[in-house]
C-alpha positions as a Markdown table, in Angstrom:
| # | Residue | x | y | z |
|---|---|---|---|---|
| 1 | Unk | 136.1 | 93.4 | 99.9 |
| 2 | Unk | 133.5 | 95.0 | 101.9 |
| 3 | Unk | 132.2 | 94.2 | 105.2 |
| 4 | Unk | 128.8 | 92.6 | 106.0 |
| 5 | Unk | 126.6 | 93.6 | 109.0 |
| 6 | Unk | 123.5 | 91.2 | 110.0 |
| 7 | Unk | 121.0 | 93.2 | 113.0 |
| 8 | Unk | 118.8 | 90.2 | 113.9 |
| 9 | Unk | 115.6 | 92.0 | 116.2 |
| 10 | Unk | 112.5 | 90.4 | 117.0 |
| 11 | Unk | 110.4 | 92.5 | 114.6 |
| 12 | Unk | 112.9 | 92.8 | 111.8 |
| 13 | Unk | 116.2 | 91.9 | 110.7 |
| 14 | Unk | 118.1 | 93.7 | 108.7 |
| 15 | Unk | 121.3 | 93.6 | 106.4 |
| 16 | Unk | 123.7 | 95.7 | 104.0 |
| 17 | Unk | 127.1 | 96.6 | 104.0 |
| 18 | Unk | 129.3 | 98.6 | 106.6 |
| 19 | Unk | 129.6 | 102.5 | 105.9 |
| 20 | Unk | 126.3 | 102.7 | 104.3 |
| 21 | Unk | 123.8 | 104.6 | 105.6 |
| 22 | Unk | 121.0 | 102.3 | 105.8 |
| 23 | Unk | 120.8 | 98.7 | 105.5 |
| 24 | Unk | 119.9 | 97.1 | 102.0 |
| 25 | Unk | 117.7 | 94.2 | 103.2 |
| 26 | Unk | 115.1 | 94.6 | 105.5 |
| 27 | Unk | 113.1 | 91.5 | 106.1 |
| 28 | Unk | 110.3 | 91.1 | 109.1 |
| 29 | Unk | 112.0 | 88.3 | 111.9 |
| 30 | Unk | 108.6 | 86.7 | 111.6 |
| 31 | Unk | 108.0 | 83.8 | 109.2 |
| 32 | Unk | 105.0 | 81.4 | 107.6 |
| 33 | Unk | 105.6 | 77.8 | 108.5 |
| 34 | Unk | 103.5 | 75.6 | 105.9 |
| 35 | Unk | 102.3 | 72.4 | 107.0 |
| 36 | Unk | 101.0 | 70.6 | 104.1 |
| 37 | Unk | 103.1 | 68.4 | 102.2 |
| 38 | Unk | 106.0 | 69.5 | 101.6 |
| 39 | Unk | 106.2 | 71.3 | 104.6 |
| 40 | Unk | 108.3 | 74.7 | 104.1 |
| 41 | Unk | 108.9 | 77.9 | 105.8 |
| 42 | Unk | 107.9 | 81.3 | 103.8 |
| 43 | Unk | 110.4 | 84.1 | 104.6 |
| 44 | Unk | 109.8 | 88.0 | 103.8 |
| 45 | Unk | 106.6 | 90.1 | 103.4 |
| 46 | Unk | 105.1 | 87.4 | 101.5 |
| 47 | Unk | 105.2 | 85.0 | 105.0 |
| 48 | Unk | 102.0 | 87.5 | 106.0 |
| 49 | Unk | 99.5 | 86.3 | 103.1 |
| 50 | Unk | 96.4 | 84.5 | 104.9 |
| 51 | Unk | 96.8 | 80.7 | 103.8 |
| 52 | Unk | 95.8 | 77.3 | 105.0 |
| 53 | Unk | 97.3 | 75.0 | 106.8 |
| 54 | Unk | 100.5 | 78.0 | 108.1 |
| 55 | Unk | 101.4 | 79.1 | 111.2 |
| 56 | Unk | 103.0 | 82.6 | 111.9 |
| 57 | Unk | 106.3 | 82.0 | 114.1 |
| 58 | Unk | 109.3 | 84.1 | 114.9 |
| 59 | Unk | 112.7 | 82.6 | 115.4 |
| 60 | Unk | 113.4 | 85.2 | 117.8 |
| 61 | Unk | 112.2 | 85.0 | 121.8 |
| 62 | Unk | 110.6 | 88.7 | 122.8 |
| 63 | Unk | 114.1 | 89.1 | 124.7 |
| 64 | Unk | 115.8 | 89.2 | 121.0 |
| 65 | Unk | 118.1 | 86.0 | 121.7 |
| 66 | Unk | 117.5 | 83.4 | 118.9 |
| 67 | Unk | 115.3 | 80.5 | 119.9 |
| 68 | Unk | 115.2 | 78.5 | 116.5 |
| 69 | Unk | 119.1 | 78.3 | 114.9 |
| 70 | Unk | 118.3 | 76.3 | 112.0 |
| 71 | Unk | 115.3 | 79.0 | 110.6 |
| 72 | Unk | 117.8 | 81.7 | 111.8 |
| 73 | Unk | 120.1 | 80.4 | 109.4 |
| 74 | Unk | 118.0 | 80.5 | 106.5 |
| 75 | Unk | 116.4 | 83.9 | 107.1 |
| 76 | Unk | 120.5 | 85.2 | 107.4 |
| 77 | Unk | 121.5 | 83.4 | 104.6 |
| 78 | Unk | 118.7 | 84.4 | 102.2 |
| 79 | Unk | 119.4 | 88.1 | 103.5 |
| 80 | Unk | 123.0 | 87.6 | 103.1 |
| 81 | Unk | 124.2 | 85.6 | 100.2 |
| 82 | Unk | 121.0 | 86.0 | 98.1 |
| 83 | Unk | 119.9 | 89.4 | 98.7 |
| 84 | Unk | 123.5 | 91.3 | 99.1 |
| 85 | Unk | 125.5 | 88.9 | 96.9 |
| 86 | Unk | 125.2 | 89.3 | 93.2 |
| 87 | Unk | 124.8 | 85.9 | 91.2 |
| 88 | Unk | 128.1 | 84.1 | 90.6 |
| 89 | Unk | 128.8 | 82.4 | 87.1 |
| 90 | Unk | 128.4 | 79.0 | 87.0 |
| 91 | Unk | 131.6 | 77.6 | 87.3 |
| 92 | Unk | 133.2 | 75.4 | 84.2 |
| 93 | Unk | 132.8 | 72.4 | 85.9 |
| 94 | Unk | 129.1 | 72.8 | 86.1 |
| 95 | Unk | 127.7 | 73.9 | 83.3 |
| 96 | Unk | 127.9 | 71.0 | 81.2 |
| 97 | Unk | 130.6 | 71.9 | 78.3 |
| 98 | Unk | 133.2 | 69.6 | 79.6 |
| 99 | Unk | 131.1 | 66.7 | 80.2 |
| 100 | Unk | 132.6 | 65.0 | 77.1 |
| 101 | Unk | 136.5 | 65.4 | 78.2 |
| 102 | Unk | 135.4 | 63.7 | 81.7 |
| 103 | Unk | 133.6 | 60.8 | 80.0 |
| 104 | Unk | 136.5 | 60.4 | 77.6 |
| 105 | Unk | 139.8 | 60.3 | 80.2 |
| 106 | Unk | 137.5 | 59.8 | 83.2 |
| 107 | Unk | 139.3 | 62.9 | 84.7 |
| 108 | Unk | 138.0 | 65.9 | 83.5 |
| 109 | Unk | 137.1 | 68.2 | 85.8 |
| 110 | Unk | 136.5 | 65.9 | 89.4 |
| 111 | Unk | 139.1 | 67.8 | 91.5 |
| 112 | Unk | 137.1 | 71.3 | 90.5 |
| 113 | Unk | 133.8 | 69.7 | 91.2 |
| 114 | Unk | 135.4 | 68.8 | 95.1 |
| 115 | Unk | 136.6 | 72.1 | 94.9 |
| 116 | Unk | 133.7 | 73.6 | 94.2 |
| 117 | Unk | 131.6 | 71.6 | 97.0 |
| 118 | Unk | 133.8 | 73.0 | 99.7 |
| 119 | Unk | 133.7 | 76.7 | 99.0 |
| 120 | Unk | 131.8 | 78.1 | 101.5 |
| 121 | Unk | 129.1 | 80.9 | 100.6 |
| 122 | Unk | 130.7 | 84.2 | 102.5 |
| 123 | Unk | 134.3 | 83.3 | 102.0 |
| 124 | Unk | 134.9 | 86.5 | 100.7 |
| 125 | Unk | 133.4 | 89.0 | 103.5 |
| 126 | Unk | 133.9 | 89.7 | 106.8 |
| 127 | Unk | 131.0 | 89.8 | 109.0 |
| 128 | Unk | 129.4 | 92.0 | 111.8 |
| 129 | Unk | 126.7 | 90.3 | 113.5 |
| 130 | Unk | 125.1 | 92.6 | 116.2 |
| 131 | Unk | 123.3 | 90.6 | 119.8 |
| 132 | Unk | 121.1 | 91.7 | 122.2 |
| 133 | Unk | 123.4 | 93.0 | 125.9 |
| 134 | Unk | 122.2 | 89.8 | 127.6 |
| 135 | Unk | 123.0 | 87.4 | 125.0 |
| 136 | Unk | 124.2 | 84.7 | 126.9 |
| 137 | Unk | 127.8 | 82.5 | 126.3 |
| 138 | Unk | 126.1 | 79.6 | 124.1 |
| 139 | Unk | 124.0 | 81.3 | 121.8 |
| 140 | Unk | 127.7 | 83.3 | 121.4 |
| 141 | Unk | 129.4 | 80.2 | 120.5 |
| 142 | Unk | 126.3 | 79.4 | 118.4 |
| 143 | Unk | 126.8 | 82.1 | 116.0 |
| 144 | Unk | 130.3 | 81.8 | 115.8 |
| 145 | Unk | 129.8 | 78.3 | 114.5 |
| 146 | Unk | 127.3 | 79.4 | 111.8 |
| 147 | Unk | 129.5 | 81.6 | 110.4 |
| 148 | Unk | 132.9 | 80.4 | 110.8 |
| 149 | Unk | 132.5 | 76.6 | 110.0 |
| 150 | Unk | 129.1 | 76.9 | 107.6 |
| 151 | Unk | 129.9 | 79.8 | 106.1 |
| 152 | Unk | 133.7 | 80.3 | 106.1 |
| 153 | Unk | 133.8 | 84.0 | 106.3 |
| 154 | Unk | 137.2 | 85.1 | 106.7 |
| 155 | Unk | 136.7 | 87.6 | 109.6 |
| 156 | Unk | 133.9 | 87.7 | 112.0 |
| 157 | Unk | 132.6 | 90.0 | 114.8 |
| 158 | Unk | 129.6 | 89.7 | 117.4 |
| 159 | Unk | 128.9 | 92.7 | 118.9 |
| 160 | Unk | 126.2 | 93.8 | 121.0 |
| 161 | Unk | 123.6 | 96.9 | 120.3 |
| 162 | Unk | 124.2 | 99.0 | 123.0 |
| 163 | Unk | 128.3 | 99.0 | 122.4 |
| 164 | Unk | 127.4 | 100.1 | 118.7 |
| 165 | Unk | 125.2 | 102.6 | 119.3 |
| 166 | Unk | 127.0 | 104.4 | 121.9 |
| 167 | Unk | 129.7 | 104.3 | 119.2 |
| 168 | Unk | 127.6 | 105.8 | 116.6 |
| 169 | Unk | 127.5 | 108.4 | 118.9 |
| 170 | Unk | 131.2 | 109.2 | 119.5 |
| 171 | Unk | 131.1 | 107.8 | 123.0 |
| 172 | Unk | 132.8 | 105.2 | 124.7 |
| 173 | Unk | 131.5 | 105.4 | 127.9 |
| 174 | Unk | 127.6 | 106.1 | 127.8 |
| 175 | Unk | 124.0 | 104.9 | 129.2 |
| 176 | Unk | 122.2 | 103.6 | 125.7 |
| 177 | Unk | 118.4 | 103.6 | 126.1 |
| 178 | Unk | 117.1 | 100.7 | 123.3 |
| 179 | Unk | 113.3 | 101.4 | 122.5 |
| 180 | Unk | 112.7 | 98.0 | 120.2 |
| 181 | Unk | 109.9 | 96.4 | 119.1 |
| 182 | Unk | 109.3 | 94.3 | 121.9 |
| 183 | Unk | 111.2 | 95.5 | 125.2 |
| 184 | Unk | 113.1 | 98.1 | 126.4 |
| 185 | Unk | 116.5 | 98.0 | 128.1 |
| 186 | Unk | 119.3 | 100.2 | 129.5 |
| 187 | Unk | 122.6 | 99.6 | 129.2 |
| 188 | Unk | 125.5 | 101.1 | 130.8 |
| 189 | Unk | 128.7 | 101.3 | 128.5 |
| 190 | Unk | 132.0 | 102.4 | 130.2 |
| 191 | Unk | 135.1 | 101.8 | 128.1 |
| 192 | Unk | 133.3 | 100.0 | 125.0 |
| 193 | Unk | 132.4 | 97.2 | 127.8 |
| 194 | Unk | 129.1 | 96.7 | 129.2 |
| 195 | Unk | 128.7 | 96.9 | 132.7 |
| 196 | Unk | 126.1 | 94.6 | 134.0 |
């Protein structure tokens, strides 16, 4: 069981595993909303392709604190369970070979299809999600609820940018400098805290 790490920034977010030297999914934060019917949102480099009736958003503000939770969700998930995740089997219960025994007793297999509607999609991870140093308390609680209650990951850590870098580093007490895409901050670090 290997860790998950999600780095949500307002130009790119990226994913992979913890240890590993760079991340395995790198997708741009920005995505196409399509208007026309069915309205969808386009995620990845493909979101950039000129075409009518779409609108370039970002579900990040320039301050890198999440403004839109329910495109934030899909982004991480697609990153998360269908980019990192390889493709489960299709569990007995679903793939048509015992439809016969469940028309005959009318048992079958109904407990393993409720079983299988409750298993949540990162059950078997822990998580790392990193947060910009002025993330405030709600959008906190926010994330926590994404992951714990939608997702069901079995450990989960929010963590902000400046704490992990100055790790990285071999530091515990530092002054991180944070050159993104869209603003720069400094961040004292004494102890692993942040000092504000």
């Amino acid at each position: 069981m290997s860790a998950l790490v999600l780095d949500p920034g307002y130009s790119t977010t990226r994913a992979g595993f913890a240890g590993e030297d760079v991340p395995k999914s790198v997708l741009p934060s920005f995505y196409s909303h399509i208007s026309s019917e069915p309205a969808k949102d386009v995620f990845g480099d493909e979101c950039m392709v000129p075409r009518s009736n779409s609108e370039i958003r970002n579900y990040m503000s320039r301050d890198s604190v999440v403004e839109d939770w329910d495109t934030a969700t899909k982004l991480w998930e697609h990153m998360l369970i269908k980019r990192l995740q390889p493709e489960r089997q299709t569990p007995a219960s679903k793939n048509g070979l015992n439809d016969e025994a469940k028309a005959a007793d009318g048992e079958g297999d109904v407990a393993m299809d409720e079983a299988a509607a409750e298993e949540k999609p990162l059950q078997e991870n822990p998580l790392l999600i990193t947060e910009a140093p002025w993330n405030t308390a709600k959008d906190r609680e926010k994330a926590i609820e994404i992951v714990m209650e939608n997702w069901g990951c079995p450990a989960f850590w929010l963590s902000r940018t400046s704490v992990l870098a100055a790790f990285a580093a071999g530091k515990a007490t530092a002054l991180v400098l944070d050159v993104g895409a869209a603003n720069t901050s400094v961040t004292a670090i004494h102890d692993g805290m942040v000092l504000k």
